[in-house]
Every structure is written in structure tokens, then in C-alpha cells.
N, C-alpha and C positions, 0 to 999 in steps of 0.2 A: 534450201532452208525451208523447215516444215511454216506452212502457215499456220494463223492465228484459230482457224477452224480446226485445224489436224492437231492444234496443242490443246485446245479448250476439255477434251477430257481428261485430260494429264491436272491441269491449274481447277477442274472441279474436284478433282481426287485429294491436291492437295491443300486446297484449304479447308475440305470434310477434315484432313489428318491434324491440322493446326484447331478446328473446331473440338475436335476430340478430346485433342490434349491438353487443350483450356479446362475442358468439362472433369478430365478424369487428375487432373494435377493441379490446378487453381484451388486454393484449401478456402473454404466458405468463411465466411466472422461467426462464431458459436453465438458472439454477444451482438446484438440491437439496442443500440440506445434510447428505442421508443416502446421495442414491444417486447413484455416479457416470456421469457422461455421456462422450462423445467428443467430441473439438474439434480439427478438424484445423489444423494448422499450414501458414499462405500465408507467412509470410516469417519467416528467421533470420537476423539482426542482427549482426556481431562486432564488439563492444564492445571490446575486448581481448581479449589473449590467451589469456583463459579464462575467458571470462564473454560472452553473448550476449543480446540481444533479443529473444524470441521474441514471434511476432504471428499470435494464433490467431483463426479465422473463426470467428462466432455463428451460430447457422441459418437465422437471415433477413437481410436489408439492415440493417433497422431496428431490429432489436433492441439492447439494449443490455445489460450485465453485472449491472449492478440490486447491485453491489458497495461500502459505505461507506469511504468514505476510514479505513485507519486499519484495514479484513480483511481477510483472504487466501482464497486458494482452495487446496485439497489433493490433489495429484497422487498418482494411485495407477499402480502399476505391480507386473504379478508376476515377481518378480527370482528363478534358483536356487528356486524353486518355493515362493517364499515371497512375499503380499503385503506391499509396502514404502507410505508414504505419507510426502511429505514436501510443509510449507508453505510458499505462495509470496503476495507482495500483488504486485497488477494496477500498475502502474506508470504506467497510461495506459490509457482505452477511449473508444472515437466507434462511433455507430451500426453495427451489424455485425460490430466484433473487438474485441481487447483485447489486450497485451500484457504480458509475463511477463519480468522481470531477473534472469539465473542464471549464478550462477556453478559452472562445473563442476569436480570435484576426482577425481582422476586415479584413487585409491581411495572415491569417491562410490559409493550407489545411483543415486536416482532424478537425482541433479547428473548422474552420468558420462552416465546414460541419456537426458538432456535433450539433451545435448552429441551426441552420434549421431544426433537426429533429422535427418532430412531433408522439404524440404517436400513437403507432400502425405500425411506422416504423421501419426495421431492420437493424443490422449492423453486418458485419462481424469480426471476433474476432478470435485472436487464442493464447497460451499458456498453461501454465503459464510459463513467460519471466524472467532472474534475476538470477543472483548468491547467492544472499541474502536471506536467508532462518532461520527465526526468529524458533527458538525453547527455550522452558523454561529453564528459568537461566541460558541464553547461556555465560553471562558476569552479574558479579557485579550490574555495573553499565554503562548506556549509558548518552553520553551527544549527544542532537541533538540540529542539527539550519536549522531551515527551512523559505525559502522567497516564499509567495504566496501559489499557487498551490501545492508546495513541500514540504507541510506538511502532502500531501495524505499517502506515506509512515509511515511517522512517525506516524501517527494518527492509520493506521493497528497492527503498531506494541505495540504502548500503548492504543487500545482498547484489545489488546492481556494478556499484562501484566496485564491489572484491572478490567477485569475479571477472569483472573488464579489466585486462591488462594492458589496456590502450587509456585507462584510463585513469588520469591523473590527480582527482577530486582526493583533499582531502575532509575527512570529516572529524567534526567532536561532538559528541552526542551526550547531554544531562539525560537521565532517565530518573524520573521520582514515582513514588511508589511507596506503599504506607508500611508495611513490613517486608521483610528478607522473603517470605512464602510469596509475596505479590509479584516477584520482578518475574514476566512475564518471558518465557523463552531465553532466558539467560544462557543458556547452553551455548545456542544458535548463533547470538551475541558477542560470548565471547571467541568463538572460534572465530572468528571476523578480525579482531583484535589485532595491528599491528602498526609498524609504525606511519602507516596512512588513516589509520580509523583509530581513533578512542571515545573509548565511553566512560563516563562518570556516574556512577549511582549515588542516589540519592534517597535516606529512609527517612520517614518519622521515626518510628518505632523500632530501631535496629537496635539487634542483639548484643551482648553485651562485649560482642569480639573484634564488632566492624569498626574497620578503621575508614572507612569513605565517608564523605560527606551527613549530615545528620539536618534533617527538619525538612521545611521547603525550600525551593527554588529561593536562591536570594540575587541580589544585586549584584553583590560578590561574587557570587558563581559563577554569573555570566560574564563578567569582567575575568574571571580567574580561567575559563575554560575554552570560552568561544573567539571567534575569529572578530578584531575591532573593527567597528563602525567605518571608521574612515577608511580602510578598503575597500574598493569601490569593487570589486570580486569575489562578492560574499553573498551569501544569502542564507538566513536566520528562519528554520522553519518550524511551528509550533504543533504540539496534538495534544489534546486532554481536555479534560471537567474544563466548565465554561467558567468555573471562579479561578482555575489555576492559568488560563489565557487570560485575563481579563488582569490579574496580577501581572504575568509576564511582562504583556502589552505595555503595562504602565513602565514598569522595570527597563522594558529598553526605549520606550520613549525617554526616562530621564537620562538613560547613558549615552544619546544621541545616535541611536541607528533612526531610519527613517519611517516615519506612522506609517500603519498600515492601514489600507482600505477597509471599510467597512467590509466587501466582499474580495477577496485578496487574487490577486493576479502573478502571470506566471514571473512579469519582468519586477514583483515588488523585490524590495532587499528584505522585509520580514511577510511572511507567506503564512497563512493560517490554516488547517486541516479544517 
């Protein structure tokens, strides 16, 4: 039997080989949650009139954003000589890039400044930001309502569910939104559509053909759409303008689901973006 001397250059050889293969196969996190990076931007999307797609490049082919359905990433930018940060959630990523749903506002920071990019520019970035951390069959069922922009989230977390076919979540989703030009990604949406996921839209201002829902988010609609209170496998998740949560909030405190924290957690049954 060789001894321990006569194997010792064999067992140095092979954990150089296991060192190696750590180094050359272990895929790095693109994102730090403390220090921000560059990512430059290959394509800009116009979604409407004032809201865009953005579709930034990772540093390798293969990499991917390592982001949970349900966080965001955090754009920093120094505006007037002041650093600004404002969050945004990935709305979609495949090996290599990720894209970003923003809407930009004419008196915005880092909105107006997203709105200016052109391709080939960079942005700095850092996370992944969020309490909320979507994993399979985490609940029953969710009921979401989302105004605008704040259905980025939602849209991560039900392009999550329908694609996993291990996974059993269903969802019902209100979507509001001022006119028929506003609903954001509707396309995307409805291909989702089946008897595990619905969506309900919601206009002010709809045309004179729709037959869905009309005005804001009411009492009724959430009694008419979403999963009830007293199932204890539910979870009620919101995103929009701070006066359309601020309504909500009130809305299903009276229909008896349970208040939400001021800063909302993963294990609340109503969850705020």
C-alpha cells in the first residue's frame, strides 16, 4: 500500500483540479447589494408615451441577474451634485441581460434621466433590494392590484408561476390604469392568461367598447375578484401611486383581511411594493 508521502503529490494535484474548477465554473453575483456596478444599456423599448423597456447587458453570455421574483435593483445617479437612488424590479432576464419598466415624469430624477439614455450608455445599479422573496407554492393563492408601473412586480412574480409547472399558485390580478393606451405590457399579460392566472383590467377613461370594469379599484372588486380574507393561504399584494395604496389599504382593512405594517413583510397576508 503506497504511503501517505508517495500519495501526497497525487492529493496536491487534485485539489489544484477541484480549486480550478471552482474558479473556472462557480458564476460570480453580477449584483452587490452595497456597491454599485455599470450595465450598459443594448436596447430601449417605447412602450408608450412615456414609459420604456429598457434591456441592459450582464458581463458575460451566461450570466444571469441571480434576482427573486417579487426585488428590485437600485439605480443611482448624481443629479445637481447630489447622489439620487431610485427602485426599480427586473421585469424579465434570459442569460446575459435583464430588463428594466420605467416610466419617466417630465419633473422626475433618476425617471427623467432614464428617459435620456441612449444605447450604448451606462447606469449604475446595485442589489438585489426587497423583503419579498417569491419561491414555489409559497401561498395558495395571491390576489394582486396593481396601478401603472406597479405591475412590474406582479408581472415577475406571474411570469414565475407560468412557467413553473410544479407550481400550483393560483393568481387573480386587478390591473388599473387611466386609459386603454396605458395598460402597460398587455400583450405579455395576456398570453399568461389561463385557468390558473386571471386578470381583471380596470379604466377610468375606457373607450366606448370595453366591456371590463370602469373607474377605480372599488370594494367590490376586491370582494368580486380576489381570494377571501378568511383563508388563511392567501396573500393580497399591492403596487401603485401612494393615493391608490393608501385607498386600497383602507378598502381591505374594512373587508377584514389583516393591516399591514407600516413596512410590510414577507410572512404579512397584505404585502405592499
Amino acid at each position: 500500500m503506497p504511503t501517505l508521502q508517495e500519495l501526497l503529490p497525487f492529493i496536491v494535484v487534485f485539489i489544484a483540479a477541484i480549486k480550478i474548477r471552482d474558479i473556472l465554473f462557480t458564476k460570480k453575483h453580477v449584483l452587490d447589494p452595497r456597491v454599485y456596478r455599470h450595465f450598459k444599456l443594448i436596447n430601449k423599448e417605447q412602450i408608450s408615451h412615456d414609459t420604456a423597456l429598457y434591456r441592459f447587458r450582464l458581463p458575460r453570455p451566461d450570466d444571469i441577474l441571480q434576482v427573486y421574483p417579487g426585488q428590485h435593483v437600485a439605480i443611482m445617479a448624481e443629479i445637481n451634485g447630489k447622489k439620487i437612488s431610485r427602485s426599480y424590479t427586473p421585469t424579465n432576464e434570459s442569460p446575459g441581460q435583464f430588463e428594466l419598466l420605467i416610466k419617466s415624469y417630465p419633473t422626475g430624477n433618476i425617471s427623467k434621466l432614464m428617459g435620456e439614455l441612449k444605447e450604448g450608455d451606462s447606469v449604475c445599479m446595485r442589489g438585489p433590494k426587497g423583503s419579498f422573496k417569491y419561491t414555489r407554492n409559497m401561498v395558495k393563492s395571491f390576489g394582486m392590484v396593481a396601478g401603472g408601473t406597479g405591475i412590474t412586480p406582479m408581472l415577475q412574480i406571474i411570469r414565475q408561476i407560468w412557467k413553473d409547472p410544479k407550481d400550483d399558485t393560483t393568481v387573480h390580478l386587478i390591473f388599473a390604469n387611466r386609459t386603454e393606451n396605458d395598460i402597460l405590457l398587455k400583450k405579455d399579460l395576456d398570453e399568461m392568461q389561463n385557468d390558473q392566472i386571471k386578470i381583471h383590467y380596470v379604466l377610468e377613461k375606457p373607450p366606448s367598447d370595453w366591456s371590463q370594469d370602469i373607474g377605480l379599484v372599488t370594494k367590490e372588486m376586491i370582494q368580486k375578484y380576489l381570494p377571501s380574507p378568511d383563508n388563511d393561504d392567501i396573500k393580497i399584494l399591492l403596487c401603485g401611486p401612494l393615493p391608490m395604496m393608501k385607498s386600497l389599504t383602507d378598502s381591505l382593512n374594512t373587508l377584514g383581511y389583516k393591516k399591514p405594517r407600516a413596512v410590510s413583510k414577507t410572512e404579512d397576508q397584505v404585502y405592499r411594493f
